[in-house]
C-alpha positions in Angstrom: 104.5 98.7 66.4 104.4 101.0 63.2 103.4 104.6 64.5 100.2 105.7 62.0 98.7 102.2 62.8 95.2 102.1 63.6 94.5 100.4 67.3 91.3 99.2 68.7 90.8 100.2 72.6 88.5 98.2 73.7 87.7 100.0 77.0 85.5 97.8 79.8 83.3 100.0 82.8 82.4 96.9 85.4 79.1 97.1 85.4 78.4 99.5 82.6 80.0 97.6 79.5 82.3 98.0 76.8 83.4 100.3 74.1 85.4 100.4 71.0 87.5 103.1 69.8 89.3 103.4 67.1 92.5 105.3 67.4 95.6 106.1 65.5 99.0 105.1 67.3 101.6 108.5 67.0 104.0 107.8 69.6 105.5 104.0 70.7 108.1 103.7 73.1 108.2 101.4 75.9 107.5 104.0 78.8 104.5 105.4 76.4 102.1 105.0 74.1 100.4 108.3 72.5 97.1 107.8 70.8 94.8 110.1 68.7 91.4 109.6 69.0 90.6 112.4 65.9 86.7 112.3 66.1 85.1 111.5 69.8 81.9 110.4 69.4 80.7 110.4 72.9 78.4 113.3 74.6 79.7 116.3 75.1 81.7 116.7 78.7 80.9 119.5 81.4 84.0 119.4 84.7 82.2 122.2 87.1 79.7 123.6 84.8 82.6 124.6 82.0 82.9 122.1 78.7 86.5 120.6 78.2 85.2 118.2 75.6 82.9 118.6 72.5 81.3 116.1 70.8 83.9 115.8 67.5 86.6 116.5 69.4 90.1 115.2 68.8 91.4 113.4 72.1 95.5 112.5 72.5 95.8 109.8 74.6 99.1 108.8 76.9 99.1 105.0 77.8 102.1 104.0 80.0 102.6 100.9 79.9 102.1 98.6 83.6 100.8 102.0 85.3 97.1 102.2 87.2 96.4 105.4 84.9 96.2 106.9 81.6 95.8 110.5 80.4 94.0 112.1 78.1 94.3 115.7 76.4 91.0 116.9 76.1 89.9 119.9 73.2 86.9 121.6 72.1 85.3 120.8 68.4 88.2 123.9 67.0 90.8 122.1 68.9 91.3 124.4 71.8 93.1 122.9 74.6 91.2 122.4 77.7 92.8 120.4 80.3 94.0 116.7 81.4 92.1 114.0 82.3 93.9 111.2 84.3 92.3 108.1 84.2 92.8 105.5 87.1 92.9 102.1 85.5 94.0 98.6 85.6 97.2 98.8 83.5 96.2 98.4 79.4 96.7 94.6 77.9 98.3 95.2 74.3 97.4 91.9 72.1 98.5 93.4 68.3 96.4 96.0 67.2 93.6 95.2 70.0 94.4 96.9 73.4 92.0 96.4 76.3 91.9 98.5 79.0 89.7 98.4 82.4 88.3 101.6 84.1 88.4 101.4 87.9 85.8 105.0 88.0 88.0 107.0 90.0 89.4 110.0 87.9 91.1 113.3 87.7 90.6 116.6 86.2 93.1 118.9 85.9 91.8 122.5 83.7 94.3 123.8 82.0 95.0 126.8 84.1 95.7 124.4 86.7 92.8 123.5 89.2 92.3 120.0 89.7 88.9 118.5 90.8 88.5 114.6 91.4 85.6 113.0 89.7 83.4 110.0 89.8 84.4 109.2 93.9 80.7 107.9 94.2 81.0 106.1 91.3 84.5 104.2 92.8 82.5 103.9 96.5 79.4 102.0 95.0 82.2 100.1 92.8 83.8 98.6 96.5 80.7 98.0 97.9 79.0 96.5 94.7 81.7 94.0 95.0 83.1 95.5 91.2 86.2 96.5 93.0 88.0 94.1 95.2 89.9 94.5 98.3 93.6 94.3 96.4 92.2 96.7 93.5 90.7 99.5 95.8 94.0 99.6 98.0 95.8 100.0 94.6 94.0 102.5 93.3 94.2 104.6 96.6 97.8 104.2 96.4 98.1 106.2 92.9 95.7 108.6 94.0 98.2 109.6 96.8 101.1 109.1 94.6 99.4 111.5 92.0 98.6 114.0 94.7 102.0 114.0 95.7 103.2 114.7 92.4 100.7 117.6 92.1 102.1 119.3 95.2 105.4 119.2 93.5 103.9 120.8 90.1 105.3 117.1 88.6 101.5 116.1 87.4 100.5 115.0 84.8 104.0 113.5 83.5 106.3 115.8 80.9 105.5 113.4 78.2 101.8 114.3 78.8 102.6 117.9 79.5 104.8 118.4 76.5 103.1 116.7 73.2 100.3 118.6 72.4 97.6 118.2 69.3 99.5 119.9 66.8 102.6 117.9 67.5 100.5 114.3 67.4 99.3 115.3 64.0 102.9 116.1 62.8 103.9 112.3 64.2 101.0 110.8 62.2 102.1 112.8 59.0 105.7 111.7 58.8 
């Protein structure tokens, strides 16, 4: 894949429905994908009562291919830098330019100074006992959790790659 090429994600929430973005592919190597998303057009997000995302915002995403997760670098409108946002996730299908990716509502924050929070555990509860999440998925998706939180305890979360590209360095990708 040509890095500057414009990718659709659709993104499915079971029982919620589906959304297109439209994203801009910086980064393709077989352990990751990086993504900018320049202009988010969703509302505004609050972790704790402090906003990490802005409606406008750029996003950078990290897709790793055959993983239960993706991450997300999350800004203000000016850009500023406010934390990760791991996404647990059936791993993304890449058909061409169309990718397709399945949220399983379990997620993690992690601020930029560090503190982590995990969100949307109701939301992955009523998902099990809705029937939205099977037996096999659940187990899986309890499996990363403990993987990530081992990794956290070891100051290995999120990955380098996710870690070490920032905004500024996306936007260079896309230039050259």
């Amino acid at each position: 894949m040509t890095t500057g090429r414009r990718i659709q994600f659709e993104y499915h929430r079971p029982g919620i429905g589906t959304t297109v973005y439209e994203e801009r592919l910086a980064l393709d190597r077989p352990d990751v994908k990086v993504l900018l998303q320049d202009d988010y057009t969703g509302p505004a997000v609050d972790v704790n009562g402090t906003r990490v995302l802005d409606r406008g915002a750029p996003m950078v995403w990290f897709v790793f291919p055959g993983t239960w997760y993706d991450i997300g670098r999350f800004h203000l409108e000016d850009g500023t830098f406010t934390g990760w946002y791991t996404n647990l996730c059936k791993p993304v299908r890449f058909d061409g330019d169309l990718w397709v990716g399945n949220d399983l509502f379990l997620d993690l924050w992690q601020f930029a100074e560090g503190d982590t929070v995990w969100l949307d555990e109701d939301e992955f509860e009523a998902g099990i006992k809705s029937g939205l999440v099977d037996s096999a998925t659940r187990k899986q998706i309890q499996n990363q959790r403990t993987l990530i939180e081992m990794q956290m305890k070891m100051g290995a979360w999120p990955p380098p790659v996710a870690k070490d590209i920032d905004l500024s360095q996306v936007k260079t990708l896309l230039e050259t």
